[in-house]
PDB file of N, CA, C and O in Angstrom:
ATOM      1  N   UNK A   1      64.283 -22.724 -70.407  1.00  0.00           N
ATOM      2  CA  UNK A   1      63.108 -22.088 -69.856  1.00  0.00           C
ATOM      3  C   UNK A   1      62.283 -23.136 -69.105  1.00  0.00           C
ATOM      4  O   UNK A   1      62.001 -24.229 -69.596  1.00  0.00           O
ATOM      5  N   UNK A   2      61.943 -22.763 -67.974  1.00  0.00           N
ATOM      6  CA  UNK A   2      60.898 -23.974 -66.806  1.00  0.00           C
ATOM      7  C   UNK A   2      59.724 -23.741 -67.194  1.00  0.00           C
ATOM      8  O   UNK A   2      59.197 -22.631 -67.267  1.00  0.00           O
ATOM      9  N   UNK A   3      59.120 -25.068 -67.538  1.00  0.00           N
ATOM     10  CA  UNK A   3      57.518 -25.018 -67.729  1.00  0.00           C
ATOM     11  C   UNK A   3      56.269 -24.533 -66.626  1.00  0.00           C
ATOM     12  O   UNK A   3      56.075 -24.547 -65.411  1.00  0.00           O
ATOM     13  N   UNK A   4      55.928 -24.323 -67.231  1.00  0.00           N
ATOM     14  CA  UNK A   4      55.466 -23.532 -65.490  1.00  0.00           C
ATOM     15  C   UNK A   4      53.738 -24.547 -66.014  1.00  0.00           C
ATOM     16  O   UNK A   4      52.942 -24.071 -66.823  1.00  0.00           O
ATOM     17  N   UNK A   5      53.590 -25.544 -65.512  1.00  0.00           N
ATOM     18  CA  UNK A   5      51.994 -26.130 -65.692  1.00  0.00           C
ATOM     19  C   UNK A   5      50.848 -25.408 -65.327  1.00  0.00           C
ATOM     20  O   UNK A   5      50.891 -24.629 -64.375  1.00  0.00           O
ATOM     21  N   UNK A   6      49.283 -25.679 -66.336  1.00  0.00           N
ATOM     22  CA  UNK A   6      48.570 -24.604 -66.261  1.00  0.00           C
ATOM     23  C   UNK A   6      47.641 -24.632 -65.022  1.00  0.00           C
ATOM     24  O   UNK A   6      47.146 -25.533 -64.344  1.00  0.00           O
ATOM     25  N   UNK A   7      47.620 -23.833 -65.012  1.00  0.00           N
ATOM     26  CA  UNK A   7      46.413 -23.506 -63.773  1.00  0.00           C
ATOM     27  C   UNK A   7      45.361 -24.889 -63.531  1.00  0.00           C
ATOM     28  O   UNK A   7      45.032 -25.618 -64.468  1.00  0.00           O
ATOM     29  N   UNK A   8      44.938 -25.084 -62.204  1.00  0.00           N
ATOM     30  CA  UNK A   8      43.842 -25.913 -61.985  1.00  0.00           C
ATOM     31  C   UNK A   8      42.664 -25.553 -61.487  1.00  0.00           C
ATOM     32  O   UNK A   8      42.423 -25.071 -60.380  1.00  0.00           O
ATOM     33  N   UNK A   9      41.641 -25.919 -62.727  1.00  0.00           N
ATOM     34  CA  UNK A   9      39.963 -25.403 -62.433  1.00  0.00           C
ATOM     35  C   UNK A   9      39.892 -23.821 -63.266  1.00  0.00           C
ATOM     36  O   UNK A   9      40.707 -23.297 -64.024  1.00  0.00           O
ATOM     37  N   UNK A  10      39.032 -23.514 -62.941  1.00  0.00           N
ATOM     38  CA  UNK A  10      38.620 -22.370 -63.560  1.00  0.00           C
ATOM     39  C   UNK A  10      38.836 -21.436 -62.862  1.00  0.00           C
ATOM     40  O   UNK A  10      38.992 -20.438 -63.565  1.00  0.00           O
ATOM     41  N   UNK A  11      38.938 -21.209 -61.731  1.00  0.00           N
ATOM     42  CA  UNK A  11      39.353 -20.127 -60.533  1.00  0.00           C
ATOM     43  C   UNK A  11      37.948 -19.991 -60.088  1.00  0.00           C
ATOM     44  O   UNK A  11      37.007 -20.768 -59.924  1.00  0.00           O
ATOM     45  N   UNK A  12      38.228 -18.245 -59.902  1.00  0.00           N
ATOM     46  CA  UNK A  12      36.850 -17.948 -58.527  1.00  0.00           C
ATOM     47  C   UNK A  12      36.199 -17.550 -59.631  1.00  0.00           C
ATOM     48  O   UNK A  12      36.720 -17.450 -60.742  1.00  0.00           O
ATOM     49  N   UNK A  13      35.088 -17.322 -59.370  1.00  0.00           N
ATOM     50  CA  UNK A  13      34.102 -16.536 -60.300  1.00  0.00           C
ATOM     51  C   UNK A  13      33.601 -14.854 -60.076  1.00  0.00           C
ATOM     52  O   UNK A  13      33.213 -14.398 -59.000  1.00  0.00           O
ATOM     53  N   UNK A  14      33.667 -14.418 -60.803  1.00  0.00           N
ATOM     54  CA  UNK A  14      33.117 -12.675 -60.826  1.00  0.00           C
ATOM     55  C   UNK A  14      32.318 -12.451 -59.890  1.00  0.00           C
ATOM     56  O   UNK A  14      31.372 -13.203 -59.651  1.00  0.00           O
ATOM     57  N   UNK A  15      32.647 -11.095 -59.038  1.00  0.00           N
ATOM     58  CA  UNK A  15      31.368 -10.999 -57.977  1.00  0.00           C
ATOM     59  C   UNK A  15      30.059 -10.526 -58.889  1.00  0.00           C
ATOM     60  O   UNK A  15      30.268 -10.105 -60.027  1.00  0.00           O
ATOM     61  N   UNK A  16      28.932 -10.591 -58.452  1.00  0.00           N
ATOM     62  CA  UNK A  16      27.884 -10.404 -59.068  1.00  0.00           C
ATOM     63  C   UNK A  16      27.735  -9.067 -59.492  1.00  0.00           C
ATOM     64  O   UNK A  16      26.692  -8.984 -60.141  1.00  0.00           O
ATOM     65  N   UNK A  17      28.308  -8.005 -59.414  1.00  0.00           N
ATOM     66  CA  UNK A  17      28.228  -6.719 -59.638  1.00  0.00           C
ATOM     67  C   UNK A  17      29.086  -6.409 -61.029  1.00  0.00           C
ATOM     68  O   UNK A  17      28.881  -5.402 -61.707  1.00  0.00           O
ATOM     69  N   UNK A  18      30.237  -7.582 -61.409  1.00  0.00           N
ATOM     70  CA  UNK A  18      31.055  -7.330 -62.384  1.00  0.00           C
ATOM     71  C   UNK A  18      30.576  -7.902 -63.709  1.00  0.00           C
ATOM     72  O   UNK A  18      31.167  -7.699 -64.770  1.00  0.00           O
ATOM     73  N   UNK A  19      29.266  -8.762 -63.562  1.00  0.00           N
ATOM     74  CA  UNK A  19      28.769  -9.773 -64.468  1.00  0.00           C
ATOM     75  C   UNK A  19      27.898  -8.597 -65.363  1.00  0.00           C
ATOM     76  O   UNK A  19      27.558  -7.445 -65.096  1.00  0.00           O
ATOM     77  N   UNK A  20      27.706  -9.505 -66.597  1.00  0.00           N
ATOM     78  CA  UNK A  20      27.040  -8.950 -67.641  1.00  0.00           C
ATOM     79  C   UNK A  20      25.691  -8.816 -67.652  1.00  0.00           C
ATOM     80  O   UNK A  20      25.131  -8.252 -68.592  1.00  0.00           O
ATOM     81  N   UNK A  21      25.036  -9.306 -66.635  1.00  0.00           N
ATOM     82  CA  UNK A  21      23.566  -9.586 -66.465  1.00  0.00           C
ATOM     83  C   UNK A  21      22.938 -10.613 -66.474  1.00  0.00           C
ATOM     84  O   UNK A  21      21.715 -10.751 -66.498  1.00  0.00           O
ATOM     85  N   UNK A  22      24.282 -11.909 -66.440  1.00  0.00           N
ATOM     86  CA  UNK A  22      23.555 -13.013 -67.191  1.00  0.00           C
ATOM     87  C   UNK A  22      23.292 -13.857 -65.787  1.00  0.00           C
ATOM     88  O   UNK A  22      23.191 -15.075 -65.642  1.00  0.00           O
ATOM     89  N   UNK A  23      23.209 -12.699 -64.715  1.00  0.00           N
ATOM     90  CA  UNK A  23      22.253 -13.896 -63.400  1.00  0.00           C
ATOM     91  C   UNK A  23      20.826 -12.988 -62.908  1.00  0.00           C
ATOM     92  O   UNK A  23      20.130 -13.145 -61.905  1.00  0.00           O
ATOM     93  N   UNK A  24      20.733 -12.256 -63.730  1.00  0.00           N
ATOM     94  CA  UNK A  24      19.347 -11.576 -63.936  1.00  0.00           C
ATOM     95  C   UNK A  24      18.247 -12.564 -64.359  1.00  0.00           C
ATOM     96  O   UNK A  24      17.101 -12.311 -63.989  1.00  0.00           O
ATOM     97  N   UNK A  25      18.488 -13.707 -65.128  1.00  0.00           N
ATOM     98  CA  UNK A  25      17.673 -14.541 -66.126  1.00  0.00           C
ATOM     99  C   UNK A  25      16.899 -15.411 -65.073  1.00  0.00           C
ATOM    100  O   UNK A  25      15.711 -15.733 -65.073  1.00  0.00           O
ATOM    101  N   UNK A  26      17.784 -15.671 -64.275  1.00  0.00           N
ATOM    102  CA  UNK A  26      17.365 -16.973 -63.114  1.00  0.00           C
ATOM    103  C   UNK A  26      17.798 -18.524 -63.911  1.00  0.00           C
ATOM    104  O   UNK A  26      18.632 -18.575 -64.815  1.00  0.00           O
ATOM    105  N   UNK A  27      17.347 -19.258 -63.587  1.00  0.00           N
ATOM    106  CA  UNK A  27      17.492 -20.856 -64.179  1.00  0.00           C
ATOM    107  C   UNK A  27      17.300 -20.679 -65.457  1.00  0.00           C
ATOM    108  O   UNK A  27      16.266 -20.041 -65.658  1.00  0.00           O
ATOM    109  N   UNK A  28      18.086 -21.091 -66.792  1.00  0.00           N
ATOM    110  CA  UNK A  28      16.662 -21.364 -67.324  1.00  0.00           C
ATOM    111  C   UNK A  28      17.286 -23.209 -67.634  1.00  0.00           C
ATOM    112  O   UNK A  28      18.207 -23.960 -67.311  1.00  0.00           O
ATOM    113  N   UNK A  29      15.867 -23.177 -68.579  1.00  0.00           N
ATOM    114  CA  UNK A  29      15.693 -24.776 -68.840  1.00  0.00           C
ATOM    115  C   UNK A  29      14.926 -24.953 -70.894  1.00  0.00           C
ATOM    116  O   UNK A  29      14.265 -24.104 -71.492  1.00  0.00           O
ATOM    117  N   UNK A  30      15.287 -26.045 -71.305  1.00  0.00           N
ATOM    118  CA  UNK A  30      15.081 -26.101 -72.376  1.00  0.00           C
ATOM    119  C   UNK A  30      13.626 -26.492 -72.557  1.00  0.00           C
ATOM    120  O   UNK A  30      13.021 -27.219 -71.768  1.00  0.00           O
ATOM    121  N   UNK A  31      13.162 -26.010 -73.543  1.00  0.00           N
ATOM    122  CA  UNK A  31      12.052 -26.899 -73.779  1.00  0.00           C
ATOM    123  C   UNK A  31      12.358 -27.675 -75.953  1.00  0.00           C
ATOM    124  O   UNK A  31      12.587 -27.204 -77.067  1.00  0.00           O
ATOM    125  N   UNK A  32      12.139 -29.008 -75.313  1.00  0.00           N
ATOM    126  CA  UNK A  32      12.924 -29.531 -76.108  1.00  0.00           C
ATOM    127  C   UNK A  32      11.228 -30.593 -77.027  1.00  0.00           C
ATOM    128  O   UNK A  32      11.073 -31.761 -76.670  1.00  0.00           O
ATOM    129  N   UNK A  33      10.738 -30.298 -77.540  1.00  0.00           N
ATOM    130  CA  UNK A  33      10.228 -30.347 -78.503  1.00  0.00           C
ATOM    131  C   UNK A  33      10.410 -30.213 -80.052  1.00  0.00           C
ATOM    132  O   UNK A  33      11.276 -29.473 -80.518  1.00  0.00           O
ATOM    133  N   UNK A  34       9.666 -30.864 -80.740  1.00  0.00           N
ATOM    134  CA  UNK A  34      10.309 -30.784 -82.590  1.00  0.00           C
ATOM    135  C   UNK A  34       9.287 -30.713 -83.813  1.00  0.00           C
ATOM    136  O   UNK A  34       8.683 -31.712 -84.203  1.00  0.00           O
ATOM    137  N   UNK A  35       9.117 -29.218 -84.490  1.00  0.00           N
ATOM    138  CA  UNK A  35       8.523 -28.812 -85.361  1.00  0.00           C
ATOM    139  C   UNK A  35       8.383 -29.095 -86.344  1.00  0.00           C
ATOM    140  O   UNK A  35       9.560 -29.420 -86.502  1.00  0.00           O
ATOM    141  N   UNK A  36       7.760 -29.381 -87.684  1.00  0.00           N
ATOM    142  CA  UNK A  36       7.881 -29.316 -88.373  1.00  0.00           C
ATOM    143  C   UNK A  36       8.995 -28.319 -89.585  1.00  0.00           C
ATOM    144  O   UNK A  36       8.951 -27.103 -89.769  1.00  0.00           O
ATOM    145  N   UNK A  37       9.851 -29.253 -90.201  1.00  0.00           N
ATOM    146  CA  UNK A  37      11.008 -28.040 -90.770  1.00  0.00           C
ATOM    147  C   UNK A  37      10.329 -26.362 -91.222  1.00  0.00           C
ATOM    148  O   UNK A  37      10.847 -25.259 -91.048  1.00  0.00           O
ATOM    149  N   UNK A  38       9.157 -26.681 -91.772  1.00  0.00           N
ATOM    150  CA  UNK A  38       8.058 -25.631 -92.808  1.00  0.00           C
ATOM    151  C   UNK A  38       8.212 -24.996 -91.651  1.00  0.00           C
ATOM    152  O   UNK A  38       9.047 -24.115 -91.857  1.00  0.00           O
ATOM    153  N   UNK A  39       7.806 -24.963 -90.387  1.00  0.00           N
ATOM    154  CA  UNK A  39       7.163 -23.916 -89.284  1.00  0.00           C
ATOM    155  C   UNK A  39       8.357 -23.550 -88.700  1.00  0.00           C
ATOM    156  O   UNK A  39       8.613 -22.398 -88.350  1.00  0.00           O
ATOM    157  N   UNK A  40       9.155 -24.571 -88.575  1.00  0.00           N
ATOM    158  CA  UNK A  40      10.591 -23.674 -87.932  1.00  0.00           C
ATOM    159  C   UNK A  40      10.994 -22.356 -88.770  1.00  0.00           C
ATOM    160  O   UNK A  40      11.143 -21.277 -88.195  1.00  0.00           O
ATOM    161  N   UNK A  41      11.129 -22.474 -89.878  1.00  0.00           N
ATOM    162  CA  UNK A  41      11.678 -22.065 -90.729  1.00  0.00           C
ATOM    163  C   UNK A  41      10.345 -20.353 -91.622  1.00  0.00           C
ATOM    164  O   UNK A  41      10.685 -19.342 -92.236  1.00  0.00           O
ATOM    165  N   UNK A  42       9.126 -20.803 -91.267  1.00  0.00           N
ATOM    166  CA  UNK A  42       8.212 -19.747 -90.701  1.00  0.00           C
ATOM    167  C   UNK A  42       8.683 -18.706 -89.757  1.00  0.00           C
ATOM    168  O   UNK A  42       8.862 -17.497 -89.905  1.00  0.00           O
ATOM    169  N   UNK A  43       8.840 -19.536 -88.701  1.00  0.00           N
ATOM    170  CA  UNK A  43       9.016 -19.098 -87.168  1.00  0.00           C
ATOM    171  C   UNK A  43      10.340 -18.115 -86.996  1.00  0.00           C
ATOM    172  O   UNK A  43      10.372 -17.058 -86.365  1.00  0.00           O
ATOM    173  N   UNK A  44      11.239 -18.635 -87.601  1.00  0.00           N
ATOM    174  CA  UNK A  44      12.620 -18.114 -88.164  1.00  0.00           C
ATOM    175  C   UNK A  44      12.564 -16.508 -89.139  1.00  0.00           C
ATOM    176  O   UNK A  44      13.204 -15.458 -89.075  1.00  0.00           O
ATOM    177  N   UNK A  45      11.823 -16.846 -89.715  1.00  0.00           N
ATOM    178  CA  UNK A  45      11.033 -15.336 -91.177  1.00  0.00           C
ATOM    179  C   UNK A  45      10.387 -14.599 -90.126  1.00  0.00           C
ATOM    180  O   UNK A  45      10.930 -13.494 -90.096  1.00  0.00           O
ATOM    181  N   UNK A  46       9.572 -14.668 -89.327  1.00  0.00           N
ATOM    182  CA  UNK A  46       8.760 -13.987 -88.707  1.00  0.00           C
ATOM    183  C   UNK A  46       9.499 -13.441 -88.171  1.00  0.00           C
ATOM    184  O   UNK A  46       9.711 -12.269 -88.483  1.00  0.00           O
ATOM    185  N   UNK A  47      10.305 -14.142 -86.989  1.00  0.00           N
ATOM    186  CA  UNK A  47      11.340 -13.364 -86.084  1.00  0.00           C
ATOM    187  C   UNK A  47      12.158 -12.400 -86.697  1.00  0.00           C
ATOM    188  O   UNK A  47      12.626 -11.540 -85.950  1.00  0.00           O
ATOM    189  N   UNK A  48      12.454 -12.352 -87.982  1.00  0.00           N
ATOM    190  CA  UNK A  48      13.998 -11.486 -88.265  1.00  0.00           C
ATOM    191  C   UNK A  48      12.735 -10.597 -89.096  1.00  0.00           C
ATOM    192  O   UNK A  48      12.930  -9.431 -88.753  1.00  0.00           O
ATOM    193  N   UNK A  49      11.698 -10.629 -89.904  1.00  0.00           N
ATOM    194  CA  UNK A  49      10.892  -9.427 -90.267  1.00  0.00           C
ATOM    195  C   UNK A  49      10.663  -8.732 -89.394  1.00  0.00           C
ATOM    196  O   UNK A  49      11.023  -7.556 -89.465  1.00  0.00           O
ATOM    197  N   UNK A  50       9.852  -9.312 -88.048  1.00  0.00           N
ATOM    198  CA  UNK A  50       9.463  -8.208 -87.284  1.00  0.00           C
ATOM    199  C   UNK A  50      10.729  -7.430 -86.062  1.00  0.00           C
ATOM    200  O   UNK A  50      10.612  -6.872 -84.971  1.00  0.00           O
ATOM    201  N   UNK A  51      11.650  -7.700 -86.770  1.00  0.00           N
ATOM    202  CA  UNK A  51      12.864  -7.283 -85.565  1.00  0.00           C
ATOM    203  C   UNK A  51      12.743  -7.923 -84.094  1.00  0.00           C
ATOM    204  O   UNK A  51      12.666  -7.097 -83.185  1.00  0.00           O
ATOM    205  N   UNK A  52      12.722  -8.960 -83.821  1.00  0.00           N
ATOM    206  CA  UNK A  52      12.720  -9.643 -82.209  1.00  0.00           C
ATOM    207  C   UNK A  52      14.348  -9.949 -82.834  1.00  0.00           C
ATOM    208  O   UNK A  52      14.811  -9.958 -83.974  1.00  0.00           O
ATOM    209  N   UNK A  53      14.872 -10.165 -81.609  1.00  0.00           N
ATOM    210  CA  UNK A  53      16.274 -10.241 -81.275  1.00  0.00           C
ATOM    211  C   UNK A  53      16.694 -11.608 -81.329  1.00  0.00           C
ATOM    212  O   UNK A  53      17.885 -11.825 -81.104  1.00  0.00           O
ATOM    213  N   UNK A  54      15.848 -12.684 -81.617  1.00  0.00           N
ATOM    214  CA  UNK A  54      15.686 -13.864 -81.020  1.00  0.00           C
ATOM    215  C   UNK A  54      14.319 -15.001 -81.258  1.00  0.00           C
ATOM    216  O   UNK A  54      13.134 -14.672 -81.208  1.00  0.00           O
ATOM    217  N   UNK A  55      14.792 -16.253 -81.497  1.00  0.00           N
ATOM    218  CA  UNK A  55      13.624 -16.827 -81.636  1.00  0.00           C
ATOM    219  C   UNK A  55      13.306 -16.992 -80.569  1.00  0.00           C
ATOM    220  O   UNK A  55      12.132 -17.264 -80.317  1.00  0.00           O
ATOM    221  N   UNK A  56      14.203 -16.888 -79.641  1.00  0.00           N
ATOM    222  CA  UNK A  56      13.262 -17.081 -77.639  1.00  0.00           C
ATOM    223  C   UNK A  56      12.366 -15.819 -77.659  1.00  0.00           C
ATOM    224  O   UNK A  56      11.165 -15.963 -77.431  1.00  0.00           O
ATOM    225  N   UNK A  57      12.805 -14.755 -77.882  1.00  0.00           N
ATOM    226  CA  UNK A  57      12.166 -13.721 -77.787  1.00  0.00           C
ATOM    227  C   UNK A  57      10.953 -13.619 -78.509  1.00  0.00           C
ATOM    228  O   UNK A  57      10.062 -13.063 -77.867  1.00  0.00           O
ATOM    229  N   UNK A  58      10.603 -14.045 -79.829  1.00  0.00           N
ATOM    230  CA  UNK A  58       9.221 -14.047 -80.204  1.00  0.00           C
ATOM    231  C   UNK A  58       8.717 -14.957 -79.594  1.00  0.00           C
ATOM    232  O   UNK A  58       7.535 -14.717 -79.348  1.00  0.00           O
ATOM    233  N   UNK A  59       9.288 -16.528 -78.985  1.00  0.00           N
ATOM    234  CA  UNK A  59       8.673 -17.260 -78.192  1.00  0.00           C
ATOM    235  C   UNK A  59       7.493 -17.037 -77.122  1.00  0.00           C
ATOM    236  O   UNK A  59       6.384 -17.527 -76.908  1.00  0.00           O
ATOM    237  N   UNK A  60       8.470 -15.846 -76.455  1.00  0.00           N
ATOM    238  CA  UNK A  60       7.889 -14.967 -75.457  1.00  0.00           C
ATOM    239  C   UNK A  60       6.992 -14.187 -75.410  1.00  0.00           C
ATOM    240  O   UNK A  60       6.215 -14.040 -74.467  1.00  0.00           O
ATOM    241  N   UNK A  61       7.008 -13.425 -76.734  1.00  0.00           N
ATOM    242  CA  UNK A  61       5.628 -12.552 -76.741  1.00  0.00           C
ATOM    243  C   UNK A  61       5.047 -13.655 -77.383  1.00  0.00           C
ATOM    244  O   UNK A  61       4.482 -14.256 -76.469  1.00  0.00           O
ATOM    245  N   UNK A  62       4.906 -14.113 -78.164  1.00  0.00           N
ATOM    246  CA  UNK A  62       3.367 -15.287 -78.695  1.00  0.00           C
ATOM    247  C   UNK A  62       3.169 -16.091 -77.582  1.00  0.00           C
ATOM    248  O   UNK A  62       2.116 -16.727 -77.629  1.00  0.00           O
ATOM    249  N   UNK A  63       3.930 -16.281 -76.484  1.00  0.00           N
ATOM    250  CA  UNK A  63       3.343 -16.678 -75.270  1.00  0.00           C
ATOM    251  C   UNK A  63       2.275 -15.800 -74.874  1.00  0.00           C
ATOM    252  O   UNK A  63       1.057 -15.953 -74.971  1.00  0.00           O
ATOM    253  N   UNK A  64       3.215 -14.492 -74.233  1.00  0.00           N
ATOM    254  CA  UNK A  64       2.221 -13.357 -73.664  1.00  0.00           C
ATOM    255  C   UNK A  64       1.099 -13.294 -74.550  1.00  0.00           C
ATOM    256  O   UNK A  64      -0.023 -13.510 -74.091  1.00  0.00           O
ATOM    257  N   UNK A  65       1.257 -13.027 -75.756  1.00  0.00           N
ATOM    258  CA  UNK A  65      -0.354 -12.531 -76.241  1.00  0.00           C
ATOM    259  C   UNK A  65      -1.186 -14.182 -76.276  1.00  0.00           C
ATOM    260  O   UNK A  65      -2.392 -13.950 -76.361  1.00  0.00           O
ATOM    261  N   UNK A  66      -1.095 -14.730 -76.262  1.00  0.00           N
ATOM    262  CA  UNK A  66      -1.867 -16.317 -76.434  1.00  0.00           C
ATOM    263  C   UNK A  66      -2.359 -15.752 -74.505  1.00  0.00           C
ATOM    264  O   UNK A  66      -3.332 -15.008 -74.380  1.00  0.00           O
ATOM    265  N   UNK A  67      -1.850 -16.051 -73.676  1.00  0.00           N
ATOM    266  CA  UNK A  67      -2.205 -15.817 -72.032  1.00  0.00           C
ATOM    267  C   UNK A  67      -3.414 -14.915 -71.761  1.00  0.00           C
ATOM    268  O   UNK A  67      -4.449 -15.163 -71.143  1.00  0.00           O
ATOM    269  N   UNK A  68      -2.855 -13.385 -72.621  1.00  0.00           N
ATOM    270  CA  UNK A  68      -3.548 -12.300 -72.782  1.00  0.00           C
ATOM    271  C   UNK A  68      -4.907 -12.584 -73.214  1.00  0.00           C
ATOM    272  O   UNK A  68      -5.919 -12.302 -72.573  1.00  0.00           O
ATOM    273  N   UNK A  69      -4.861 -13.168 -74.355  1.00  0.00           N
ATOM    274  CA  UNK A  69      -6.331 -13.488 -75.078  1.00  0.00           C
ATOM    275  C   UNK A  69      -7.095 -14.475 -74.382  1.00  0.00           C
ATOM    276  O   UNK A  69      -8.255 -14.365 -74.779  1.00  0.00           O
ATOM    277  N   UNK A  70      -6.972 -15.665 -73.276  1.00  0.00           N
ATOM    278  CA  UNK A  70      -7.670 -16.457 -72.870  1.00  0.00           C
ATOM    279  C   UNK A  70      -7.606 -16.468 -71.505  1.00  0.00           C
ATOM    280  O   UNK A  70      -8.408 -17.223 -70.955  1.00  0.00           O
ATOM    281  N   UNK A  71      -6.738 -15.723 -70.686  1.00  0.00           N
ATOM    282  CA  UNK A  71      -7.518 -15.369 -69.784  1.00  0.00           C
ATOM    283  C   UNK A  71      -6.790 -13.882 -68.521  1.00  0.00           C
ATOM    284  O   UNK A  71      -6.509 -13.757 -67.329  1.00  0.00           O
ATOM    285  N   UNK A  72      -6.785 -13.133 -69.668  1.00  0.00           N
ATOM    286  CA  UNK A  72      -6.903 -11.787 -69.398  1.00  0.00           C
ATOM    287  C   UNK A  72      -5.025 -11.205 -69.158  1.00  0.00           C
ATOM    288  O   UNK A  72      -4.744 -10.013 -69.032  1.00  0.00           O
ATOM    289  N   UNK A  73      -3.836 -12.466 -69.138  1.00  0.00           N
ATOM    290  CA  UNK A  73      -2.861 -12.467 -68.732  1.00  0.00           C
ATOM    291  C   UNK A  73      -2.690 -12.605 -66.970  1.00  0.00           C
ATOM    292  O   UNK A  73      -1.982 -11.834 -66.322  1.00  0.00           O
ATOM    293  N   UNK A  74      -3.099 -13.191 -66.659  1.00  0.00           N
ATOM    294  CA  UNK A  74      -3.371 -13.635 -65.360  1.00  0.00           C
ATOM    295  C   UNK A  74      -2.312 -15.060 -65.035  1.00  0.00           C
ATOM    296  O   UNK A  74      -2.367 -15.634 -63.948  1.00  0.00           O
TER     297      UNK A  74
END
């Protein structure tokens, strides 16, 4: 049997219509900061009690409402 060697690179990529949504997001970027274990681990309880999908996702609203409260969400 002839070895047939594997492919080179990854090929083409999906047209944008076949993708999962994941170029809806735009860039993103880390924010790389470090908590205290106690508050991670808060932060972690909070998220899965109140059903957010995600610790980015409660990230996001305690962003929004912090914005909201000081200056109108503007």
């Amino acid at each position: 049997m002839a070895r047939v060697p594997p492919p080179k690179g990854k090929g083409e990529p999906p047209p944008p219509d076949e993708t999962v949504g994941n170029l809806d997001k735009g860039e993103m970027s880390h924010l790389n900061f470090r908590v205290p274990a106690a508050f991670h681990r808060e932060f972690a309880i909070f998220s899965i009690q109140h059903s957010f999908k995600s610790q980015t996702e409660t990230l996001y609203a305690a962003f929004e409402a912090l914005k909201d409260k000081h200056d109108g969400g503007q």
